[in-house]
N, C-alpha and C positions, 0 to 999 in steps of 0.2 A: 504494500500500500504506500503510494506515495507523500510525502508530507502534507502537500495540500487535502488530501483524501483522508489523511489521517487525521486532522485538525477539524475537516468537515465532520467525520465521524463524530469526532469529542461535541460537535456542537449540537450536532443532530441527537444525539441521545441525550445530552444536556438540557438542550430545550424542552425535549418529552420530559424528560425527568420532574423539571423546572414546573411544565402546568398539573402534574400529579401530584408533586408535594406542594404545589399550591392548594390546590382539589384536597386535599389531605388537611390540610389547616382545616380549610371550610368543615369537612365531615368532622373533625376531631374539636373544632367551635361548637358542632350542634350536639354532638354526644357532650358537651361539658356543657351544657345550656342545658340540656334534658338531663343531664344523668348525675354531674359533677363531679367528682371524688368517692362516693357514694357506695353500698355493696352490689347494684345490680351493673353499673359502670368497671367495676373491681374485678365480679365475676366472670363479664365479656373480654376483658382484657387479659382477663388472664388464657380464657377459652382459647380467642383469637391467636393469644402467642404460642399455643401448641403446635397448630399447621406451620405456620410462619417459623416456630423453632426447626421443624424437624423441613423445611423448605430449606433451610441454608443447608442442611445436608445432604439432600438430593437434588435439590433444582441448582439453584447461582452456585452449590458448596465442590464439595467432593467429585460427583458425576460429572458435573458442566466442565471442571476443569481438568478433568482428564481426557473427558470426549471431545472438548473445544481444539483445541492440538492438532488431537491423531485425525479430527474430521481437517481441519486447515490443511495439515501437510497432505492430504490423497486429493484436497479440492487442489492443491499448488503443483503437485505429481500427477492429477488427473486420472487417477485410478477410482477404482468404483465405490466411490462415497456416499451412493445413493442407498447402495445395499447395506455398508455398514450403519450408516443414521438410520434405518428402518430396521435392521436386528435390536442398536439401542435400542430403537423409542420403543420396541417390543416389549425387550430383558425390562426394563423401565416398569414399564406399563406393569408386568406380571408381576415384581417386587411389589411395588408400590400399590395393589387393587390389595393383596396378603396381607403386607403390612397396615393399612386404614384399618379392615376387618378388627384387625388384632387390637389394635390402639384403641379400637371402640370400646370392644370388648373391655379395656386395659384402663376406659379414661378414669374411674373412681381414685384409681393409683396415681396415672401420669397427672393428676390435678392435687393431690398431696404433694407428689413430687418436688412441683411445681411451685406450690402456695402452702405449705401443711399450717401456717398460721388463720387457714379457712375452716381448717376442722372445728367442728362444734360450732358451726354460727350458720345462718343464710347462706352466706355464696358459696359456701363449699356444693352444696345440690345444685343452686345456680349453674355456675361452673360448669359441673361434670353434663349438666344438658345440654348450654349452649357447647362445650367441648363435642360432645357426640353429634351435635346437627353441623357444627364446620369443620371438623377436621377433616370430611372426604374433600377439602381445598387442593392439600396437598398432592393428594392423584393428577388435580388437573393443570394445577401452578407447573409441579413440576417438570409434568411432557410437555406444557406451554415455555419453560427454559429454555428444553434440549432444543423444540424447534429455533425458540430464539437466538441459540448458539448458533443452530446452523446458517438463520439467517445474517448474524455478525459476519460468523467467517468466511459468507460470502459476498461480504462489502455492503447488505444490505439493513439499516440501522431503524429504519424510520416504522416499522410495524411492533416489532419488538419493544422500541421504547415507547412505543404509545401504548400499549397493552395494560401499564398498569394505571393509567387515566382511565380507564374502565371501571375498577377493582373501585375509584374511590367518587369516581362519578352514579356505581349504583349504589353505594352507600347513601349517596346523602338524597339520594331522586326518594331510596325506603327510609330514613329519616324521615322528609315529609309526608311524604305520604300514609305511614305509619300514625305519626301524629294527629292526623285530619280525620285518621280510619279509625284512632281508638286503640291500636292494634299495641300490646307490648313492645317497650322498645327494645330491652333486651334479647328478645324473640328476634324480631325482625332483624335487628342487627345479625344475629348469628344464622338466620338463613340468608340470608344475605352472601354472605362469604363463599357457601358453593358455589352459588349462581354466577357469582363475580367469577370463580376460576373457569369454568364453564365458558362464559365471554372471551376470555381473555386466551384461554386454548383455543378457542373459533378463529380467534383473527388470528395469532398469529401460523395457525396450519391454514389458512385461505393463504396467506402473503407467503409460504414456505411452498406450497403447491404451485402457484404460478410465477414461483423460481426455478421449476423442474423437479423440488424434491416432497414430492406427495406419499408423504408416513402414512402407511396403513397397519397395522398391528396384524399380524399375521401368527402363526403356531411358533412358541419359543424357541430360540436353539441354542447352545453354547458355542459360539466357532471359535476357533483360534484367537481371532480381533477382540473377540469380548473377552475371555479370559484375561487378555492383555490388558484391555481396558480394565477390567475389574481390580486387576495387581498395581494398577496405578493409582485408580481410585482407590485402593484402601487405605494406604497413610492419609490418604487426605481426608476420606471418611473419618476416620479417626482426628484428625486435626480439626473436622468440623464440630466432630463428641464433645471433643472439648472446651471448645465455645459456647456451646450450647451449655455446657457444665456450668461455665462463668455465667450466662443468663439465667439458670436455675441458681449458683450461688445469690445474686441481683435479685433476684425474684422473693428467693425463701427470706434475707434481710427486709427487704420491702415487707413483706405478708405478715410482718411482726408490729408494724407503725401502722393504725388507723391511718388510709387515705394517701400512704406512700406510691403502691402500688401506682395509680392515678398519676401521681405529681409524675415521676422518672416517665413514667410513658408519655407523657402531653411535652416536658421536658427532652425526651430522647426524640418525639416526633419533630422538636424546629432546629434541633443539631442536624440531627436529618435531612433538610432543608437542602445545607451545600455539599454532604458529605453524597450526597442523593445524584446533586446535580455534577458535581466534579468529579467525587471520586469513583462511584459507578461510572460514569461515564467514560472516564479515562482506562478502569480497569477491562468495562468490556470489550473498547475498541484496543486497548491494548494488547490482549492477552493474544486472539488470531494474528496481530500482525505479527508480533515478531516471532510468533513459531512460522510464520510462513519466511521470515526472515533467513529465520536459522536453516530454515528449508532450503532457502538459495544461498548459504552462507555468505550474507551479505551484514558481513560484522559492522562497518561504516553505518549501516542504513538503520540496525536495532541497539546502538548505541544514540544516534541522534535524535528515534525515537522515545527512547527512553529517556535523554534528558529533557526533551519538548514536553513531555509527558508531565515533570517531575515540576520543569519551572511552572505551567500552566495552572497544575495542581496547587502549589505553592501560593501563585500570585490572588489566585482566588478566594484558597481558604484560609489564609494566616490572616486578613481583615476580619474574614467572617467569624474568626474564632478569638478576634480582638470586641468586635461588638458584641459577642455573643458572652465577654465577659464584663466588659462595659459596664453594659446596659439589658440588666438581664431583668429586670422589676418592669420596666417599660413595655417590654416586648410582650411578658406574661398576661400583663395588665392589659393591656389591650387587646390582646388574642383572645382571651380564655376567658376573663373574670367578668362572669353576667350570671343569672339565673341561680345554679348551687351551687356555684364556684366562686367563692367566697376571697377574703382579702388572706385571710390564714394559707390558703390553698394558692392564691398567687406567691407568698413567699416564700412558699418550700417548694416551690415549682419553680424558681427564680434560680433560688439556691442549685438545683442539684440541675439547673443550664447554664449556668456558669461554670460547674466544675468538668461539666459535657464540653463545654465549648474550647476549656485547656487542652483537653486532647483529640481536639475537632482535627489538626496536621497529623497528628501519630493514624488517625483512622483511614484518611486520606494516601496517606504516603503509603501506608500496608496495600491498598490498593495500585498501587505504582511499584512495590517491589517485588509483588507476591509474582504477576506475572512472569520474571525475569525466572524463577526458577517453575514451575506450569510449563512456562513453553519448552522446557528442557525434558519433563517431564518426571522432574524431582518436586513428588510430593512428600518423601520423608521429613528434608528435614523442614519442612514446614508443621510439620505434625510435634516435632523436639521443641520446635518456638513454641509453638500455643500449648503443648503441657508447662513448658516455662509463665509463659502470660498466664495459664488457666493456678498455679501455686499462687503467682501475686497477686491475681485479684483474688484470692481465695482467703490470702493471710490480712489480705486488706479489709477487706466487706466485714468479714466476718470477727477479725481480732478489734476491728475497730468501734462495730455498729452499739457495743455498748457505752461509749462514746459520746460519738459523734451522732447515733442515731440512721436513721436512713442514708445522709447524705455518705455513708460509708460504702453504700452499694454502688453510687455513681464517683466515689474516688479509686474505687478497684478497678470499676470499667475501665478511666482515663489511666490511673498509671498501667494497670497491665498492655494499656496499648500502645504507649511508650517503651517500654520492653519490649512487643513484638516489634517494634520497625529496629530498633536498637538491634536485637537477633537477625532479624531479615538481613540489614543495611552488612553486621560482619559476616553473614554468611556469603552473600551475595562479592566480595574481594577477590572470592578464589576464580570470577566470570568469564577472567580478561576484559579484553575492549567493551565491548558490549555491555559491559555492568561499569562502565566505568562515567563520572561524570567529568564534562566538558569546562571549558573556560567560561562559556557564556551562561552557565546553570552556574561556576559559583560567583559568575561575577553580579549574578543578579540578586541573591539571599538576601546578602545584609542591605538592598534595596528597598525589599520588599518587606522587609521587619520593621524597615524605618519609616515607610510610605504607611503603613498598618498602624503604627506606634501614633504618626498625627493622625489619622482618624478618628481613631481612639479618643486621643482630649477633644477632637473637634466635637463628637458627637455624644461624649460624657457631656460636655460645656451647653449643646444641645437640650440634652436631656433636661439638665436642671434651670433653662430659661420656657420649657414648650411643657412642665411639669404640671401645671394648674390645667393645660387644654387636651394632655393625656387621660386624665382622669377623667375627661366630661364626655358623655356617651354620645353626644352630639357631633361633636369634633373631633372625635380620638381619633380617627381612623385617618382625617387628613395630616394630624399632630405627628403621628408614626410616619404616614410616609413622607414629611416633609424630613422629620428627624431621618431616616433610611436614606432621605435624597441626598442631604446634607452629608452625608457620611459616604456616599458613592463617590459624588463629585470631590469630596476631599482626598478620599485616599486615589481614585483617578487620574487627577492634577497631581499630585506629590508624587504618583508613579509614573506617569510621563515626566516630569520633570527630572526624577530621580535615577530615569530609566530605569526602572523596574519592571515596568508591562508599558511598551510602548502603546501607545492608544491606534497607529496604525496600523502595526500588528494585527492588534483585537478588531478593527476594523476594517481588512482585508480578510482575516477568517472568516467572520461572520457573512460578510457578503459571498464567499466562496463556498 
């Protein structure tokens, strides 16, 4: 893929990205206006995070990134790709119809797991129904991945990143209409979630079909190709367990504070935001190119990538995780706090996206390194870092939550995620060329901290002149984005100036 293709890509999935975690505010506005902090709110979130756990292990986790690769190098070699993507989505298909079964059967346990500070109260029964009516999401997220993978690794970007504007566009169409109907919100919510996967595997098998590669699930086999596959994804499965571990360590901490649960999730949805729009973005158009790279051993070409990758990543999200520790009261406050979402509920939700927003770059950058060893097809020692990262946030959360309280579960996330790039970045030395960074990635860093750094006071200094028209329900919303504008245009200006992100750089990408 050539630079300019590759920069399209970042933008093309960016943008999608960009109006679903928009979409995502809204829907995650109207459940904190119905539901708030509350146990029927408590119960769905925690339901919802079951598919969605065990989705980073099959879908974007383990699977994706071992079949992303081996399906790139046969599309770059031309050999028969079509058969191997429809054995996956088959072996796929047949795991994952077993395992939903199983997990159903299993949710009373995997919701202790999960939450065991639910036992003996409401949402523990909550829970385990809304769990059992969306967890068959996972069957259908996940085959919607692999197609989505196939779609990346062949240049094609724009079905796949819009796939998840669906997931949060019917969320909020059954929000209202839920409400007007009478209807359970908690209910609706949670049927909601198959439907969404449902959708969202539609489209992207219609856009995968009329690329030539039309998945039809046919009688399973084992060939050779999957086996291989399977031997690759298994340290990464395994590397995926163990994140999942660090969400259940996060989760069980949370399950113990009235109303945590809530805060870290509404908090982890607007870190989200750019981690969503950058680092996904950069990770999945990353990962196919440079195994197709490595395919034509064109070491120049997956080195340049990988530092364009790194600065882009960089210049985007070291503001965003300047303002996101800024100005964390303001954001909360005007997003969230209307109906049961109270002023107590804005402050611990402030709290624990500030400490999110410290390790907004460590999240980001994992996704810019991890690719360099995927496209090699070393998922071990990926799996050594995250048992590394899964002890730290383990001794964090947990030795500290008596404490500090909740906000212990969101200082484990951030530092353990600094430890994994720490691990990635010294594993990643032994690369050669191609893992190695460029003159013009360091000569931009200390640009970009410094461009980030005036933001920062510009839109602290913001805050507390625009703080009487934040609070008023009338005006908040123009009050925000006047503060958000003020805060673009500042670090903007100071990074053209400072050369840090040239602005016509970002305005030749864009237009490309």
């Amino acid at each position: 893929m050539k630079p300019i293709r590759l920069m399209a890509g970042f933008f093309t999935v960016g943008v999608w990205t960009l109006a679903s975690r928009i979409l995502g505010f809204v829907r995650d506005i109207a459940i904190a206006g119905f539901l708030g902090a509350g146990p029927v709110a408590e119960a769905f979130l925690v339901a919802f995070s079951l598919p969605n756990m065990f989705r980073r292990f099959f879908a974007e986790g383990a699977f994706n990134m071992a079949f992303v690769p081996m399906f790139s190098k046969k599309v770059e070699a031309e050999e028969d790709a079509l058969t191997f993507a429809r054995d996956a989505y088959t072996g796929l298909a047949t795991v994952l119809i077993v395992f939903t079964v199983l997990a159903m059967v299993a949710m009373p346990w995997l919701v202790l797991a999960m939450a065991s500070g639910f036992l003996g109260d409401e949402r523990f029964d909550m829970a385990v129904t809304f769990g059992r009516i969306a967890f068959p999401y996972i069957l259908f997220i996940s085959l919607a991945a692999l197609l989505s993978g196939v779609l990346n690794a062949t240049g094609r970007f724009m079905a796949a990143a819009a796939a998840p504007v669906l997931l949060n566009a019917l969320f909020i169409a059954a929000l209202v209409v839920g409400h007007f109907a009478g209807w359970s919100i908690g209910l609706t919510l949670a049927w909601t979630v198959p439907l969404a996967g449902i959708a969202q595997l539609a489209l992207v098998w219609v856009a995968a079909s009329r690329a030539g590669f039309r998945l039809v699930p046919r009688r399973p086999r084992l060939t050779p190709e999957l086996r291989r596959l399977a031997i690759i994804a298994a340290p990464a499965a395994l590397a995926g367990g163990v994140m999942q571990v660090n969400l259940l360590i996060g989760r069980q901490v949370a399950s113990f504070f009235d109303g945590a649960i809530a805060w870290l999730n509404y908090a982890d949805r607007l870190y989200q935001l750019p981690l969503g729009v950058v680092g996904i973005a950069v990770g999945v158009v990353l990962l196919p190119d440079i195994s197709r790279r490595l395919r034509a051993e064109d070491t120049a070409g997956g080195r340049h990538a990988f530092n364009r990758a790194g600065e882009i990543s960089l210049a985007l999200t070291v503001p965003a995780a300047v303002a996101l520790v800024a100005i964390p009261g303001p954001l909360i406050e005007v997003l969230f706090q209307r109906g049961r979402f109270g002023p107590e509920d804005t402050a611990a939700t402030a709290l624990a996206l500030a400490i999110y927003g410290l390790g907004l770059p460590a999240f980001v950058l994992q996704k810019v390194l991890q690719p360099l060893f995927f496209a090699r097809e070393d998922t071990r020692r990926p799996f050594y870092y995250a048992l590394a990262g899964m002890a730290v946030n383990a001794a964090i959360a947990v030795g500290l939550s008596p404490v500090i309280g909740f906000a212990a579960a969101a200082w484990g996330t951030t530092l353990a995620g600094w430890a994994m790039v720490l691990l990635l970045w010294r594993g990643s030395r032994g690369m050669g060329e191609a893992a190695m960074l460029d003159r013009r990635f360091l000569g931009r860093i200390w640009r970009i901290l410094l461009s980030a750094a005036i933001m920062g006071a510009v839109i602290w200094g913001l805050a507390q002149l625009l703080a009487p028209w934040l609070g008023m329900a009338t005006v908040r919303y123009a009050a925000l984005a006047l503060l958000v504008l003020g805060g673009a245009l500042s670090y903007f200006l100071a990074a053209d100036r400072l050369g840090a992100l040239r602005l016509s750089e970002l305005r030749g990408a864009l237009r490309r």
